[in-house]
N, CA, C and O atoms as a Tinker XYZ file with bonds, in Angstrom:
   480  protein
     1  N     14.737000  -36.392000   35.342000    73     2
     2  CA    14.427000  -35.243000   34.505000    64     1     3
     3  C     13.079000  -34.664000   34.940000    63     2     4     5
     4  O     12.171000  -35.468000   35.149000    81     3
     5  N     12.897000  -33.614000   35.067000    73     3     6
     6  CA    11.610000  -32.684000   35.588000    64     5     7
     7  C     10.948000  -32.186000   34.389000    63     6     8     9
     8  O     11.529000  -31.470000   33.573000    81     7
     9  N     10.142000  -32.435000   34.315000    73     7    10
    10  CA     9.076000  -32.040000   33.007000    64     9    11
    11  C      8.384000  -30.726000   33.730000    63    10    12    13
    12  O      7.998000  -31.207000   34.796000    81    11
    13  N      8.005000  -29.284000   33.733000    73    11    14
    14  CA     7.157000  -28.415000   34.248000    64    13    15
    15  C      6.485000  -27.662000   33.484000    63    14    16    17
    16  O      7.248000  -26.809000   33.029000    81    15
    17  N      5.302000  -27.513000   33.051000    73    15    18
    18  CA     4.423000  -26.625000   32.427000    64    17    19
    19  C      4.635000  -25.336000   32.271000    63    18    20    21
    20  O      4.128000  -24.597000   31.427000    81    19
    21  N      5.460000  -25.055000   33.168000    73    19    22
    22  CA     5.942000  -23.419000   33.358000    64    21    23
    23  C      7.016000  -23.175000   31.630000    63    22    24    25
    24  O      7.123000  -22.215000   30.866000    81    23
    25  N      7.721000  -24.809000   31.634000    73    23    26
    26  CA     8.405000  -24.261000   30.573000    64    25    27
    27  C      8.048000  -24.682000   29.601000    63    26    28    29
    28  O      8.928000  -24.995000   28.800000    81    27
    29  N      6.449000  -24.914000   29.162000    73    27    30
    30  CA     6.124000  -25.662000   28.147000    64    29    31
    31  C      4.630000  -24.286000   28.192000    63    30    32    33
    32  O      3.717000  -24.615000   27.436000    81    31
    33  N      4.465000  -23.400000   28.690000    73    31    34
    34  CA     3.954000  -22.061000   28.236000    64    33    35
    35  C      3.311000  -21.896000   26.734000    63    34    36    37
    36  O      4.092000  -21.585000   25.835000    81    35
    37  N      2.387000  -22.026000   26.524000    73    35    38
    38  CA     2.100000  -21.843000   25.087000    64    37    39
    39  C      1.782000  -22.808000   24.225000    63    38    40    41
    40  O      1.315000  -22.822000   23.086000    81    39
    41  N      2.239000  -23.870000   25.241000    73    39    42
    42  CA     2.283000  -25.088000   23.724000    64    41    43
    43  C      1.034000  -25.877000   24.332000    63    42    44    45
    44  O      0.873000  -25.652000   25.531000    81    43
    45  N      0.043000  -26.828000   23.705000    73    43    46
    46  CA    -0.802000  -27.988000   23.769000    64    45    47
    47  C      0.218000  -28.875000   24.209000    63    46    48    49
    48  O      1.296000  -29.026000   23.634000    81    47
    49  N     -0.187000  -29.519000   25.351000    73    47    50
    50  CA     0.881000  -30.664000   26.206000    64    49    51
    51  C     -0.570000  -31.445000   26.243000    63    50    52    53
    52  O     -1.733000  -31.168000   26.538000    81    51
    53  N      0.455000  -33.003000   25.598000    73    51    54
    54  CA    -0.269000  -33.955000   25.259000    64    53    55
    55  C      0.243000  -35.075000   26.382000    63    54    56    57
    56  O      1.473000  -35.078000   26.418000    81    55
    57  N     -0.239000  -35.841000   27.128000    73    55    58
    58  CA     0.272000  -36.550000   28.216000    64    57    59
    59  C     -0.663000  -37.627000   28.361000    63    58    60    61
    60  O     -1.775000  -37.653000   28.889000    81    59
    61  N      0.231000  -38.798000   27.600000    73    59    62
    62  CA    -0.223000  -40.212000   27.324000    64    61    63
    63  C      0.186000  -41.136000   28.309000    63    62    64    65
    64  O      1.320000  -41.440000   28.680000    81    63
    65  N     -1.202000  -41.630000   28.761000    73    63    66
    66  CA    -0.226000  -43.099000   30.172000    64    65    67
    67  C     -0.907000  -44.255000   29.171000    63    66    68    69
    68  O     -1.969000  -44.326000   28.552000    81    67
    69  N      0.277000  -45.136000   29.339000    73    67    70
    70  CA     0.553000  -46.397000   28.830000    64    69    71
    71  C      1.041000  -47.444000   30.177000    63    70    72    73
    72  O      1.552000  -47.014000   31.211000    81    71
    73  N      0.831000  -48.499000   29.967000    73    71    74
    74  CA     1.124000  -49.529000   31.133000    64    73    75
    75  C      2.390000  -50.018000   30.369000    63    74    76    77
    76  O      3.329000  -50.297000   31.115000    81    75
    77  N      2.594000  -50.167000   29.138000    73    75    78
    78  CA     3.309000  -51.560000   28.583000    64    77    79
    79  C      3.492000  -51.062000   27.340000    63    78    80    81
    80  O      2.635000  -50.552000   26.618000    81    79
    81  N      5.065000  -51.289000   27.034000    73    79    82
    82  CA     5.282000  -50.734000   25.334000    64    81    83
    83  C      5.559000  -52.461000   24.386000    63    82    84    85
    84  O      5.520000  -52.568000   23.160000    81    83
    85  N      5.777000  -53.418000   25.200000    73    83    86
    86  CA     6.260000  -54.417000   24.687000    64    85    87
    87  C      5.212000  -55.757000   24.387000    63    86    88    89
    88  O      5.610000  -56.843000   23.967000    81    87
    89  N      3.654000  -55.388000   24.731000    73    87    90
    90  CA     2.876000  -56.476000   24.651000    64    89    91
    91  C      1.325000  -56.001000   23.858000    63    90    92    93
    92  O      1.551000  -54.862000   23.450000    81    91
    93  N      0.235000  -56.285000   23.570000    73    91    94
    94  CA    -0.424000  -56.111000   22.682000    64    93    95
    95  C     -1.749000  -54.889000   23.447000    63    94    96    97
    96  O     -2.824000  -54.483000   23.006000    81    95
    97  N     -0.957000  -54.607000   24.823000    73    95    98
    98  CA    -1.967000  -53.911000   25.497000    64    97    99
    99  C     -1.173000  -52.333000   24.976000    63    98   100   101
   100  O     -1.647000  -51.448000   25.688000    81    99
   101  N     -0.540000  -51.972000   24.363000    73    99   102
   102  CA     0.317000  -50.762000   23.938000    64   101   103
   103  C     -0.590000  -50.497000   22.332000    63   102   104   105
   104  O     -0.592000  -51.390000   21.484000    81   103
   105  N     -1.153000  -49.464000   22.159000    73   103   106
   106  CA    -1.942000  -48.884000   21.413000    64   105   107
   107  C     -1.396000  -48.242000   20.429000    63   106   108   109
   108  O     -1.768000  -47.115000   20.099000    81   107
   109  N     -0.170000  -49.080000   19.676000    73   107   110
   110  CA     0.581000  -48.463000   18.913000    64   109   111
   111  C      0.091000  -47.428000   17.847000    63   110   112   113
   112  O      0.523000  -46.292000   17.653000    81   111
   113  N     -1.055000  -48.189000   17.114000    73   111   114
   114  CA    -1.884000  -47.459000   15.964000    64   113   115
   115  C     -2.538000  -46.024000   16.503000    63   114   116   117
   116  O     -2.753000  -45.154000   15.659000    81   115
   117  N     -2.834000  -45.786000   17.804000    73   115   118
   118  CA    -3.264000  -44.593000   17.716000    64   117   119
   119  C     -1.739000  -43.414000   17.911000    63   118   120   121
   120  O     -1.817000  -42.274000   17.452000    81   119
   121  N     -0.657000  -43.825000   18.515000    73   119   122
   122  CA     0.245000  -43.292000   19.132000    64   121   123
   123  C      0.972000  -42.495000   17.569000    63   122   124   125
   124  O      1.329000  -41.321000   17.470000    81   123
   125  N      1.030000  -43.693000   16.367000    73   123   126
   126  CA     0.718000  -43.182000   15.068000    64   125   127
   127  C     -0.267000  -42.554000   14.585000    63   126   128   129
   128  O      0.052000  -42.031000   13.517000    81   127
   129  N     -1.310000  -42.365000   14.872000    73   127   130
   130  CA    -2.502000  -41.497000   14.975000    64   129   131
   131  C     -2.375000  -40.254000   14.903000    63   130   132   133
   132  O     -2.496000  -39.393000   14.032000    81   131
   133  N     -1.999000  -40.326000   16.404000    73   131   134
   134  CA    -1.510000  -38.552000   16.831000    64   133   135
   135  C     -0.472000  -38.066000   16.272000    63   134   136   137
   136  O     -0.441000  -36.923000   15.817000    81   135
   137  N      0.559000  -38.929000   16.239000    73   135   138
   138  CA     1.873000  -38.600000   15.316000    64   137   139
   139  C      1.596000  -37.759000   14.131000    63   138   140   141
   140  O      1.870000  -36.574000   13.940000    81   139
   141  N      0.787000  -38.914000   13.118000    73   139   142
   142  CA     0.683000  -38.205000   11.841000    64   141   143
   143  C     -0.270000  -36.656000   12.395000    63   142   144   145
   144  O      0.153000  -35.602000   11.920000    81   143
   145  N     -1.219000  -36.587000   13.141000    73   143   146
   146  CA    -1.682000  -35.667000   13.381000    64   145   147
   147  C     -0.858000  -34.044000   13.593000    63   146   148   149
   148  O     -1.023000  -33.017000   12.935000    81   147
   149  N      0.123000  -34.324000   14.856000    73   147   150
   150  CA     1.217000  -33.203000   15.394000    64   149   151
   151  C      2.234000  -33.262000   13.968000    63   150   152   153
   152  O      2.818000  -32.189000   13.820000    81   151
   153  N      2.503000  -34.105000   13.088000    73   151   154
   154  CA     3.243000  -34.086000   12.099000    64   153   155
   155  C      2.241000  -33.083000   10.744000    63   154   156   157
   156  O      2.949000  -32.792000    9.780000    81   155
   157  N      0.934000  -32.651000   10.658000    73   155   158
   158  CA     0.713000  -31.975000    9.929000    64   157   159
   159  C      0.569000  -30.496000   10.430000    63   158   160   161
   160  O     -0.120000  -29.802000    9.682000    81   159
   161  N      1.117000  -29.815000   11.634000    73   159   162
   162  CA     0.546000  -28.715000   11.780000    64   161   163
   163  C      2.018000  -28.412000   11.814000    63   162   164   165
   164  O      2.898000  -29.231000   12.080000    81   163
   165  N      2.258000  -26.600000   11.386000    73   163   166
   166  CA     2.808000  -25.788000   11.059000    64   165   167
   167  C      3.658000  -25.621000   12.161000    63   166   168   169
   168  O      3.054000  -25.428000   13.217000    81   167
   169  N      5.223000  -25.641000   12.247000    73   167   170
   170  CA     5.879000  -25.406000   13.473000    64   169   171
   171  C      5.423000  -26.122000   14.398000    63   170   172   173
   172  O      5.686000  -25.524000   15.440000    81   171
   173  N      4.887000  -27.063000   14.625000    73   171   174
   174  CA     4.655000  -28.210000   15.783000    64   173   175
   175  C      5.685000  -28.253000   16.965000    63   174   176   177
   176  O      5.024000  -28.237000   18.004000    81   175
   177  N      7.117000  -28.304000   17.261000    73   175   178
   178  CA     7.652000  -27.938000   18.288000    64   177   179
   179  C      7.446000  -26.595000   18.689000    63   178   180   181
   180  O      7.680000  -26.669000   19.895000    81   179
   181  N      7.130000  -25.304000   18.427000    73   179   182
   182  CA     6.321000  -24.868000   19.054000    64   181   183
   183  C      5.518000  -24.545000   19.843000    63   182   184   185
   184  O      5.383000  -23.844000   20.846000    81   183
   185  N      4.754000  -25.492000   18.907000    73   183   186
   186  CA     3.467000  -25.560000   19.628000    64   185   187
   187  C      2.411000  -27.056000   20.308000    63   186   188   189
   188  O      1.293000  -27.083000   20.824000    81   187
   189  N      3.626000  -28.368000   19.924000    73   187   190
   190  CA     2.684000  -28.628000   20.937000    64   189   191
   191  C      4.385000  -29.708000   21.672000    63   190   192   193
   192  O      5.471000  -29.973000   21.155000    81   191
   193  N      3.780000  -30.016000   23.016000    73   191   194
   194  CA     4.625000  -30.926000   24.059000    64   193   195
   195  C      4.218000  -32.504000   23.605000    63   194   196   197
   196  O      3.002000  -32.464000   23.419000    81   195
   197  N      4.557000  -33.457000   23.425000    73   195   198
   198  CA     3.871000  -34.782000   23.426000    64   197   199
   199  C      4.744000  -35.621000   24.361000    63   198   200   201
   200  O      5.956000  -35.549000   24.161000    81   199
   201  N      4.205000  -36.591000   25.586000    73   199   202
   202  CA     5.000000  -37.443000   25.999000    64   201   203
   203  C      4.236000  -38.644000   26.605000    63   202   204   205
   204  O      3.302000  -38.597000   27.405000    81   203
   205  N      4.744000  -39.581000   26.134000    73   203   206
   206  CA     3.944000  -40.931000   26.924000    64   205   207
   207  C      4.588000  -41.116000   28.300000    63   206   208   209
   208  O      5.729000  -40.702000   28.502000    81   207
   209  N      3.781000  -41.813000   29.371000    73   207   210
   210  CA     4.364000  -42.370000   30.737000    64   209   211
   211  C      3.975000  -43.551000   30.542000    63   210   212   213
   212  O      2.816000  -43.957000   30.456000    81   211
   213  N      5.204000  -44.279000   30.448000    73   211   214
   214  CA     4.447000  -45.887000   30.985000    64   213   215
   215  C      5.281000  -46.769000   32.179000    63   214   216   217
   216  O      6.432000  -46.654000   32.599000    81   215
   217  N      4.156000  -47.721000   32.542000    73   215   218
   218  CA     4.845000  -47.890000   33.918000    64   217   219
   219  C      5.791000  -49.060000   34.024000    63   218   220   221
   220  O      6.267000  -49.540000   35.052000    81   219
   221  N      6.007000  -49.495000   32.557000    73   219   222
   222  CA     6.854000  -50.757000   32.566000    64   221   223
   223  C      8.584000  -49.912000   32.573000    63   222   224   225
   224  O      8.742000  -48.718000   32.830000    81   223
   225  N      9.441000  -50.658000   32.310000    73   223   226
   226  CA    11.167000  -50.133000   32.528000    64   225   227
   227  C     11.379000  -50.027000   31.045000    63   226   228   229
   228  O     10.820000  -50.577000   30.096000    81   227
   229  N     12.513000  -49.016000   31.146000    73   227   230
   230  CA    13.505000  -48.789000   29.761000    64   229   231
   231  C     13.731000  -49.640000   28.792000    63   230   232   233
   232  O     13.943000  -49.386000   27.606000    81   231
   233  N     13.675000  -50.789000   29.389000    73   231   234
   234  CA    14.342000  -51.719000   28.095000    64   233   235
   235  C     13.366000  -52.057000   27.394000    63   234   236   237
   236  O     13.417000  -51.988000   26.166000    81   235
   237  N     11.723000  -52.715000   28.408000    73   235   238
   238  CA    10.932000  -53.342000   27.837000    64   237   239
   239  C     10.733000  -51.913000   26.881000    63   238   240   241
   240  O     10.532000  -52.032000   25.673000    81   239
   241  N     10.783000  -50.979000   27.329000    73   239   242
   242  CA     9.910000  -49.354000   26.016000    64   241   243
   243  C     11.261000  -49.925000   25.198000    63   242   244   245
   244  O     11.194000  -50.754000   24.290000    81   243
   245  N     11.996000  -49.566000   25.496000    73   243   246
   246  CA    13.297000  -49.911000   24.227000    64   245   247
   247  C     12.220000  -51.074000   22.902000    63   246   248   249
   248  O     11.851000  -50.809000   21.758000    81   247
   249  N     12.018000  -52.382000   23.783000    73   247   250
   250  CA    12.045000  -53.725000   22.910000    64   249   251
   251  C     10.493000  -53.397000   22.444000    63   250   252   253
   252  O     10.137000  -54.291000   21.676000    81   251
   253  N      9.653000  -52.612000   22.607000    73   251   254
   254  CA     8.466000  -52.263000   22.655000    64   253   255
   255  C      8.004000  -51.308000   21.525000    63   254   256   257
   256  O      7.171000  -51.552000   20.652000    81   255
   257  N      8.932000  -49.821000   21.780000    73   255   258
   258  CA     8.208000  -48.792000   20.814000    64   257   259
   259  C      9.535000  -48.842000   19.946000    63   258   260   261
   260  O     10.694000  -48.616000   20.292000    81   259
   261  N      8.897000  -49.287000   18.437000    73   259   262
   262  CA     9.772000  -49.099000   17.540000    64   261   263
   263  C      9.162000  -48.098000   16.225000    63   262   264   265
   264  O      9.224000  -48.326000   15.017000    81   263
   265  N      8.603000  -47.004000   16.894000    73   263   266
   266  CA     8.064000  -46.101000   15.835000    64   265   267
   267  C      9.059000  -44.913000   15.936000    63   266   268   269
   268  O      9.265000  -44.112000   16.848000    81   267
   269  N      9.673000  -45.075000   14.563000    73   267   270
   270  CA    10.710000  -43.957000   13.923000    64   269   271
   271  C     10.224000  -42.760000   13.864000    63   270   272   273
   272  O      9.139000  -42.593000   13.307000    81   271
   273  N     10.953000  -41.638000   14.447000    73   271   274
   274  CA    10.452000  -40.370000   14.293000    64   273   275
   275  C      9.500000  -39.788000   15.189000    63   274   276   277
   276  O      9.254000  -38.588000   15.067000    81   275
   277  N      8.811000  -40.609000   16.256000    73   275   278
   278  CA     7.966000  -40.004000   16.704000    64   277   279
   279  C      8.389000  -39.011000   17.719000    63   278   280   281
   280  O      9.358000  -38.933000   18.474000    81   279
   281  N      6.784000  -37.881000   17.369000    73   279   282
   282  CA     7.228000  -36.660000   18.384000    64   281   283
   283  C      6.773000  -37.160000   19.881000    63   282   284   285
   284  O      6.357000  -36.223000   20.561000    81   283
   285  N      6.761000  -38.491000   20.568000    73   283   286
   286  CA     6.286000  -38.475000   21.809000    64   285   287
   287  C      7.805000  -38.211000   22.393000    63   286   288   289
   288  O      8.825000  -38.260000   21.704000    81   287
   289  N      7.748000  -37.926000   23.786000    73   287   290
   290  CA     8.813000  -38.043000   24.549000    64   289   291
   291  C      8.546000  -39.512000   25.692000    63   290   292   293
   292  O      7.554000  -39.537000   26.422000    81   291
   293  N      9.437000  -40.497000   25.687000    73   291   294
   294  CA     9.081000  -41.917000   26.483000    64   293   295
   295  C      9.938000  -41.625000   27.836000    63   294   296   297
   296  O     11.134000  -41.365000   27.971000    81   295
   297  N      8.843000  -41.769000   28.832000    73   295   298
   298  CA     9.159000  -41.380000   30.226000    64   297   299
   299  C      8.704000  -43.223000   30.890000    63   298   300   301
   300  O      7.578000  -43.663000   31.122000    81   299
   301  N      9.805000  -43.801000   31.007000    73   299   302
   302  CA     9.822000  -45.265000   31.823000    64   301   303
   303  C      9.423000  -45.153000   33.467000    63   302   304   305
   304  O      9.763000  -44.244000   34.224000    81   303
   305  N      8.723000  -46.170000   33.750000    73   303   306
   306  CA     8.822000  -46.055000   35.075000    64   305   307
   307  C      7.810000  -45.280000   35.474000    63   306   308   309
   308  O      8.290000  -44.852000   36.524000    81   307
   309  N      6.644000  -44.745000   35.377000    73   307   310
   310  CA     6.004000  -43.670000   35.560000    64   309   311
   311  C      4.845000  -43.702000   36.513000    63   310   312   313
   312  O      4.190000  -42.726000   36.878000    81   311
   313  N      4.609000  -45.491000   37.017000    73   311   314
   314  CA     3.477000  -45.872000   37.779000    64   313   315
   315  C      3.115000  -44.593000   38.670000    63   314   316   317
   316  O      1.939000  -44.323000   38.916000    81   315
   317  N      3.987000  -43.957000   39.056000    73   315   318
   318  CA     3.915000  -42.827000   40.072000    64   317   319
   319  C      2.755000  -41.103000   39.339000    63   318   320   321
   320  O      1.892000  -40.393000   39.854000    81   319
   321  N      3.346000  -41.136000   38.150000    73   319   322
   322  CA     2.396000  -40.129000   37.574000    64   321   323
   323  C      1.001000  -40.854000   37.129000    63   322   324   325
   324  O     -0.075000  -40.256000   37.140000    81   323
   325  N      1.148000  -42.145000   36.756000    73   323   326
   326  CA    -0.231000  -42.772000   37.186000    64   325   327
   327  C     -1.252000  -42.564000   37.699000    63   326   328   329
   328  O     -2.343000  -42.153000   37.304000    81   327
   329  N     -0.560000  -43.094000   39.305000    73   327   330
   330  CA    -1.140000  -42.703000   39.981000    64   329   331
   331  C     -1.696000  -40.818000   40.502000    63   330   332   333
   332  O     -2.769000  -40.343000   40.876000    81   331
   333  N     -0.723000  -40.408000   40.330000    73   331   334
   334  CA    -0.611000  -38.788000   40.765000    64   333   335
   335  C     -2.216000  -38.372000   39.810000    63   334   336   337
   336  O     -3.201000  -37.915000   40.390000    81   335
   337  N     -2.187000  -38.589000   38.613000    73   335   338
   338  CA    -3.299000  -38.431000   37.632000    64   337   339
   339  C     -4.658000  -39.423000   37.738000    63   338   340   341
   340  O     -5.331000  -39.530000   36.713000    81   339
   341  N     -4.936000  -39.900000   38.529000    73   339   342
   342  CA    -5.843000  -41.019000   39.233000    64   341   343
   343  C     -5.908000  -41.575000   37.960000    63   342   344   345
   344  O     -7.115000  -41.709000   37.758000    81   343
   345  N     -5.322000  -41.961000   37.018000    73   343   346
   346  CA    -5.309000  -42.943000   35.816000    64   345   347
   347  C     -5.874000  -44.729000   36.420000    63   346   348   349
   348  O     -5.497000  -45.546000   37.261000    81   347
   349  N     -6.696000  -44.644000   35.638000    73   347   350
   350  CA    -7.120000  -46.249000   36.282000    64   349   351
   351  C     -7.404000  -47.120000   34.464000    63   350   352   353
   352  O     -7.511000  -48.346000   34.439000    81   351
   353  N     -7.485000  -46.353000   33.209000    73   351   354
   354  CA    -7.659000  -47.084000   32.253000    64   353   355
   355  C     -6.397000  -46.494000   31.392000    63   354   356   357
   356  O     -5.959000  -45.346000   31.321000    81   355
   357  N     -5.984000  -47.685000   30.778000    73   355   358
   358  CA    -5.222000  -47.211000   29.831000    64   357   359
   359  C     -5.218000  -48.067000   28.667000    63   358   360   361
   360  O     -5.332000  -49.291000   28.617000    81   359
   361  N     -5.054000  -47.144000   27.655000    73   359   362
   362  CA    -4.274000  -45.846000   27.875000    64   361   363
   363  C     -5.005000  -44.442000   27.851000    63   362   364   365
   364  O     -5.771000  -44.126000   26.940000    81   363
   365  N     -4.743000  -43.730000   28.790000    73   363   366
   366  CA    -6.035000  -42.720000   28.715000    64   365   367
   367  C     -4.732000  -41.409000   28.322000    63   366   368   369
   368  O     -3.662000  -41.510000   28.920000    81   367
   369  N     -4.924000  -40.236000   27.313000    73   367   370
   370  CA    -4.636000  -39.533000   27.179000    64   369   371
   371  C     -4.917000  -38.057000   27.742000    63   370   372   373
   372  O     -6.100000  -37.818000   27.499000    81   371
   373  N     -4.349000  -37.018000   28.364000    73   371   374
   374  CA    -5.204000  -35.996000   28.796000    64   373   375
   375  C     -4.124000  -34.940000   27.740000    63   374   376   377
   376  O     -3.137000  -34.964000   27.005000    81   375
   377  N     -5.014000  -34.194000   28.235000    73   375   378
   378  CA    -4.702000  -32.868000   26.974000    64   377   379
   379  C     -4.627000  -31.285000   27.804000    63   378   380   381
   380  O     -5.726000  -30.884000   28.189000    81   379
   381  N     -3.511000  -30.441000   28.078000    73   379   382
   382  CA    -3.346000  -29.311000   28.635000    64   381   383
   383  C     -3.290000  -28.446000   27.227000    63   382   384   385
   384  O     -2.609000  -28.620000   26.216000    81   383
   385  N     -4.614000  -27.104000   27.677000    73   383   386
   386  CA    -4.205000  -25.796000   26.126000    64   385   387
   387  C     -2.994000  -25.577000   26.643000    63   386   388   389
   388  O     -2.352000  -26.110000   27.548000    81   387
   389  N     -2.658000  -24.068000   25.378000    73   387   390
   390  CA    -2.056000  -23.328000   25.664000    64   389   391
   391  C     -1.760000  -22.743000   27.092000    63   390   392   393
   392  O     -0.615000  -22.771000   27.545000    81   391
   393  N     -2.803000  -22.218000   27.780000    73   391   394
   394  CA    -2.860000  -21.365000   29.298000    64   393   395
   395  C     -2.254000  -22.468000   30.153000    63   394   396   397
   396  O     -1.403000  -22.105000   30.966000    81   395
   397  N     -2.578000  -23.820000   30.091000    73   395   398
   398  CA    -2.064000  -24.468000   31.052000    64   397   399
   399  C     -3.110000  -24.745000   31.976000    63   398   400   401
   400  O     -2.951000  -24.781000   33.196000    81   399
   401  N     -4.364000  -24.974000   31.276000    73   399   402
   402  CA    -5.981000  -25.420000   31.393000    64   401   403
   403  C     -5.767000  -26.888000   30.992000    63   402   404   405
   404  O     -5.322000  -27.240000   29.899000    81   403
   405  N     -6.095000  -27.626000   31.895000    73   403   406
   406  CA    -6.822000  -28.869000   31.606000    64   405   407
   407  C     -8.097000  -28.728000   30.493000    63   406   408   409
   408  O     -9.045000  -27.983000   30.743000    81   407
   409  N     -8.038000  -29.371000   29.473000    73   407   410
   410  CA    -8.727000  -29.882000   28.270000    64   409   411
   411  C     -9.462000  -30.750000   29.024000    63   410   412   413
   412  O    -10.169000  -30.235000   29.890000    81   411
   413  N     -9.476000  -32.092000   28.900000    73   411   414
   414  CA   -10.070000  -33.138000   29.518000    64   413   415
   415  C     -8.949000  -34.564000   29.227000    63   414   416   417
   416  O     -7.894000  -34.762000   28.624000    81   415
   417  N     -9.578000  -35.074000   29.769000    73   415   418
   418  CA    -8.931000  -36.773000   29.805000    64   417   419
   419  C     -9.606000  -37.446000   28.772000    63   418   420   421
   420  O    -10.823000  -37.607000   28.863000    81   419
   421  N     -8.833000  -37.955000   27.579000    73   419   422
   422  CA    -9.335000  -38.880000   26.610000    64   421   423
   423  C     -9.690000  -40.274000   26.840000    63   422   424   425
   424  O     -8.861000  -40.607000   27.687000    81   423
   425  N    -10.363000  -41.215000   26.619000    73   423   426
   426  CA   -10.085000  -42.486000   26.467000    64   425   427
   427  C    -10.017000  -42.964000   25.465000    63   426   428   429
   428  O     -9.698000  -44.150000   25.379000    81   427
   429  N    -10.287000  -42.231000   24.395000    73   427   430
   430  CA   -10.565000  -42.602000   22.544000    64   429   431
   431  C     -9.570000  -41.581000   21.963000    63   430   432   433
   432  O     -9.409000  -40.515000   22.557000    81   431
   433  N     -8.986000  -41.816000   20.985000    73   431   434
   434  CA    -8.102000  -40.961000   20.184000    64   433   435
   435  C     -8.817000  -40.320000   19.341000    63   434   436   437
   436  O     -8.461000  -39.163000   19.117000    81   435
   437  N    -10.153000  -40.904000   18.543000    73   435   438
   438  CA   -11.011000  -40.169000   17.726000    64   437   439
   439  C    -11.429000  -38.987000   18.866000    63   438   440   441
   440  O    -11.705000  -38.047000   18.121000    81   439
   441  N    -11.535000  -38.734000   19.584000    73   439   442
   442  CA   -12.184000  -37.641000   20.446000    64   441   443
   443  C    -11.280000  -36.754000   20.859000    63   442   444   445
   444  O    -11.506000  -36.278000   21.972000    81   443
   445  N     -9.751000  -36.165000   19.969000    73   443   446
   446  CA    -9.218000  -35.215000   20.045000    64   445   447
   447  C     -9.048000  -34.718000   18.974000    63   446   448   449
   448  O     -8.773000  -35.295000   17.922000    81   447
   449  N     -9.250000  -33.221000   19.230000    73   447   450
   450  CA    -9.159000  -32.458000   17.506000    64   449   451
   451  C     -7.745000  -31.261000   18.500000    63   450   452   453
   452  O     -7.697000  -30.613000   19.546000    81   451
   453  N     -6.862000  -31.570000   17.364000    73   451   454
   454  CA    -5.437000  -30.703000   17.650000    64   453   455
   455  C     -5.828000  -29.970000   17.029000    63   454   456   457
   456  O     -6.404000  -29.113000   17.699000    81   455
   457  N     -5.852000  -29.787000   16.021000    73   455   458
   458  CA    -6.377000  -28.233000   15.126000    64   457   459
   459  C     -7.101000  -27.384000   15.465000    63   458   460   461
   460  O     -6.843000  -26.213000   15.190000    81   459
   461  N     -8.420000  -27.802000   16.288000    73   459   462
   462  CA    -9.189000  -27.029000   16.536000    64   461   463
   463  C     -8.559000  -26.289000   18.419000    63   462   464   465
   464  O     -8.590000  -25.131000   18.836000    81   463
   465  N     -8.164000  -27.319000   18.962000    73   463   466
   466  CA    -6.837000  -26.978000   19.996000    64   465   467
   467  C     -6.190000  -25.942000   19.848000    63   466   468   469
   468  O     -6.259000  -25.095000   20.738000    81   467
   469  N     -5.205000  -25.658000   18.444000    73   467   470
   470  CA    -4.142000  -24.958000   18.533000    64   469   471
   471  C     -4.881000  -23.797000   17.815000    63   470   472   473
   472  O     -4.105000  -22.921000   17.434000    81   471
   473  N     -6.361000  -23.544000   17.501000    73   471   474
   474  CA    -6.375000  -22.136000   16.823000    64   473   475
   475  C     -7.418000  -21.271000   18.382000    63   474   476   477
   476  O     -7.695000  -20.073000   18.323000    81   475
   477  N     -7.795000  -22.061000   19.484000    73   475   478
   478  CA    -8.314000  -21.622000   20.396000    64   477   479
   479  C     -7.351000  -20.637000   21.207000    63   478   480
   480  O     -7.758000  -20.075000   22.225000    81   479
């Protein structure tokens, strides 16, 4: 499946690397974090993209992320966008605006404001 920015135009694309959904290095509490976060703003498919990469396989994310409802999209296998994103800590989050501008690269979840994101 091809993910491209071209068709995600408009929206805040949120792009989470994770190593591991099935062991205690997976940052579940913030992944709920952001959740409840993209879950309070107005029309949220819209306006924003959310997807984790992690570099472990399908099943372990299967036996791993058991959070109901969430707006991430789980992309298995991903060591490759990893790397492509010189990701060396995880889980480091980066953040694309609207235009399709690099925001910056997170390493803390307290250090993203979506709200103030989506009225820029």
């Amino acid at each position: 499946e091809k993910i491209q920015l071209k068709d995600n135009k408009g929206k805040i694309i949120i792009l989470r690397f994770e190593l591991e959904a099935n062991t205690f290095r997976f940052k579940k509490e913030e992944i709920k974090q952001i959740d409840l976060l993209i879950n309070k703003i107005e029309k949220k498919e819209e306006k924003i993209k959310s997807i984790i990469f992690f570099a472990s396989n399908e099943l372990d994310i299967k036996e791993g992320f058991d959070l109901q409802n969430s707006n991430f999209e789980l992309i298995p296998n991903s060591l490759n966008f990893h790397q492509k994103f010189s990701i060396t800590r995880f889980p480091t989050t980066i953040i694309i605006d609207k235009n399709g501008k690099l925001v910056d690269y997170f390493k803390y979840m307290e250090d993203i404001n979506l709200n103030k994101l989506i009225k820029e």
